[in-house]
C-alpha positions in Angstrom: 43.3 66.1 127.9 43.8 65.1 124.4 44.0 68.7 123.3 47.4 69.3 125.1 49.2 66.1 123.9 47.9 66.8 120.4 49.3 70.7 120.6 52.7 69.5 121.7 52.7 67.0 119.0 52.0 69.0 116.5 54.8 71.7 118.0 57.1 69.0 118.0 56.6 68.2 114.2 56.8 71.8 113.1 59.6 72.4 115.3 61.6 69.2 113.5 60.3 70.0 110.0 62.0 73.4 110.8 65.0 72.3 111.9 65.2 69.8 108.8 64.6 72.5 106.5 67.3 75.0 108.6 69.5 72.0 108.1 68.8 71.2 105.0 69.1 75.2 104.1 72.8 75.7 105.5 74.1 72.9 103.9 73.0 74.2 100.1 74.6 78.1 100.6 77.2 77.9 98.3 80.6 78.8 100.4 82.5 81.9 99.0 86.2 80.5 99.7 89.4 81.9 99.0 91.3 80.5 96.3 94.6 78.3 97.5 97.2 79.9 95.5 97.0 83.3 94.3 97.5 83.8 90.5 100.3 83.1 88.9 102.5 85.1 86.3 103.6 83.8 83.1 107.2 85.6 83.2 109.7 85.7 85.6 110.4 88.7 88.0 112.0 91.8 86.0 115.7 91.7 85.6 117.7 94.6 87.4 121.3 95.3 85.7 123.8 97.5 86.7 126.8 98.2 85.4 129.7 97.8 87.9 133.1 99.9 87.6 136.4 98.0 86.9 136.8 99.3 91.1 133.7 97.8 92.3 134.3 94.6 89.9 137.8 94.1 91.8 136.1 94.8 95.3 133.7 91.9 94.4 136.1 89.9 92.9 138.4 90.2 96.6 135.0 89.2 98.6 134.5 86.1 96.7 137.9 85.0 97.1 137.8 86.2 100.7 134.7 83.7 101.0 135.1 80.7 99.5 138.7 80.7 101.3 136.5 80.2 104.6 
């Protein structure tokens, strides 16, 4: 009779020890994460520039007016 209850004792230590440890094991792995914000650049976007006809200047110049009259 006492071999039984000193089996399941000794399964019930082993079987905590190795949840402990499992625990104890997840809980050190270093997580790989994402970083929050990718990186940043120094310098602003590239400029575009294009040179506009006095035609196309004067079509611009007639939507602005056109826009800010509402």
């Amino acid at each position: 009779m006492a071999l039984p209850a000193l089996l399941i004792t000794a399964c019930a230590f082993v079987l905590a020890g190795y949840r402990y440890g499992l625990r104890f094991e997840i809980r050190r792995r270093p997580v790989p994460g994402l970083p929050t914000l990718p990186p940043q650049r120094t310098s602003g976007p590239h400029r575009e520039y294009v040179e506009l006809s006095a035609a196309e200047r004067a079509a611009f110049a007639g939507l602005m007016r056109q826009l800010s009259d509402g």
